[in-house]
N, C-alpha and C positions, 0 to 999 in steps of 0.2 A: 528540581524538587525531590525532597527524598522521599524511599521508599513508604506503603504506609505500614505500620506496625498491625500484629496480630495485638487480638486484646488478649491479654495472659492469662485473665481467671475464664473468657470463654476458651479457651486451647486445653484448659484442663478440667472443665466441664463437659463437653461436647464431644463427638467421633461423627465423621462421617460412615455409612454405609455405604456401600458399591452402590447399590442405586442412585445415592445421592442424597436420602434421606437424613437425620441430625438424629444420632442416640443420645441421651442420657439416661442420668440416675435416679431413682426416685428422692427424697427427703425424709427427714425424718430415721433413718439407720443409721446415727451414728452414738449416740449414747443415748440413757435413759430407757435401756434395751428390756428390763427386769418387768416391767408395767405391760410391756405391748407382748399380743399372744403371737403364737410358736407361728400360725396363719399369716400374722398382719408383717412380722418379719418376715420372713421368706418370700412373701410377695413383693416386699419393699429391695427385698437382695435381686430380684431380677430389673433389669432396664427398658426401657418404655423409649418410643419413639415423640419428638418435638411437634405439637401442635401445629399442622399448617399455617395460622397466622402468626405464628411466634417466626416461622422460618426464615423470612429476610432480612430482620433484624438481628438473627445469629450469624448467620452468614456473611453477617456485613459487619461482623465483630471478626469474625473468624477468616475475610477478605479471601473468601474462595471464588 
């Protein structure tokens, strides 16, 4: 049986952390930047850790 594949859009969505935990990005920062204020950007450029319930199903994309 072969090997199973990583899924490709979660490999370049996702990071692990040394803990073990799942990073991502926020949404919403990528255009349409002129409307949203100096605050709601800059919060949006920082990354946020994955919802415990979301996590086995990332990881089971991500086959770690």
């Amino acid at each position: 049986m072969p090997k199973m594949k990583t899924k490709a859009s979660a490999k370049k969505r996702f990071t692990l952390t040394g803990t073990g935990k799942l990073k991502r990005k926020h949404a919403y920062h990528s255009h349409i930047l002129t409307k949203k204020t100096i605050k709601q950007k800059r919060n949006l450029a920082y990354t946020d850790t994955v919802a415990k319930c979301d996590e086995p199903r990332i990881l089971e994309m991500l086959i770690k």
